[in-house]
C-alpha positions in Angstrom: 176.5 88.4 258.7 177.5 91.2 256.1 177.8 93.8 258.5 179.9 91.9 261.1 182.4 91.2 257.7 182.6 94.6 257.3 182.9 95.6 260.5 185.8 93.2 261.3 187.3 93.8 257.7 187.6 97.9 259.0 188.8 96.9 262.7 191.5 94.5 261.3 192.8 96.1 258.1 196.4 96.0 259.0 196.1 92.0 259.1 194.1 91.7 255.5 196.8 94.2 253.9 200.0 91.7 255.4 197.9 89.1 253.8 197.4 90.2 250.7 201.2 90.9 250.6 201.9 87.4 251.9 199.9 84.8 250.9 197.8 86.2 247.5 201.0 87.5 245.9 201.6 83.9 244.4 198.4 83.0 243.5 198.4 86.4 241.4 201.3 85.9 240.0 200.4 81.9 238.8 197.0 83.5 237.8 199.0 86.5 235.7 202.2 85.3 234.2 202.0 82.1 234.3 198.2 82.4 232.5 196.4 79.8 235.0 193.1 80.9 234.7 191.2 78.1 234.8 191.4 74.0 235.4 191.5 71.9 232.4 191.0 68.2 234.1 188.1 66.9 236.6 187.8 64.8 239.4 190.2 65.8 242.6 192.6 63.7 242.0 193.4 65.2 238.4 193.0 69.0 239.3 195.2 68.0 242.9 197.8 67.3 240.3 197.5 69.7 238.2 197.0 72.4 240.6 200.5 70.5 242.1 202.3 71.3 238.8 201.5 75.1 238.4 202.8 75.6 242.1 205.7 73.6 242.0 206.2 75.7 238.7 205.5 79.1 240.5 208.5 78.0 243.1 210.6 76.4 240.5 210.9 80.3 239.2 211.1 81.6 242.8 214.1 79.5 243.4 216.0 80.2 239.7 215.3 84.3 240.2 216.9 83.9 243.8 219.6 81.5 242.9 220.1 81.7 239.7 220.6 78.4 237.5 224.4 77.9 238.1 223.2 78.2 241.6 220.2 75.3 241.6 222.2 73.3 239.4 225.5 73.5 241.7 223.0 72.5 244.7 221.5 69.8 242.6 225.0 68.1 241.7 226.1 68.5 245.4 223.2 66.7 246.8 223.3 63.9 243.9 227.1 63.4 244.9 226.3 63.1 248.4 223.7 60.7 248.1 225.5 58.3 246.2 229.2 58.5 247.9 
């Protein structure tokens, strides 16, 4: 079972490096900066929701260091006006 890991890990290399770009970036980041080493709560229900706040946190900055604040709040205010108009 080990071997055929390996073995598949050399053959497909190109695919484990995109992923590591892609998909672990964010969970190093909320690991790293964002110092989420560990769960404090039990039970699925609790660590669903706090696993739910320290990703929603990690996009909360993704979106502020691509728009900006001005830029989220502008979009906030838009959407707010056209809801109730």
């Amino acid at each position: 079972m080990a071997e055929q890991l390996r073995e598949r890990l050399k053959n497909e290399m190109s695919k484990y490096k995109r992923r590591q770009n892609i998909v672990e970036h964010p969970f190093g980041t909320i690991k790293r900066t964002m110092v989420f080493y560990y769960l404090v709560t039990r039970k699925f229900k609790m660590v669903r929701g706090e696993v739910s706040i320290a990703l929603f946190t990690y996009n909360l900055k993704r979106v502020i260091s691509v728009m900006g604040i001005e830029g989220l709040m502008s979009r906030i205010m838009g959407k707010m006006q056209l809801k109730v108009a």
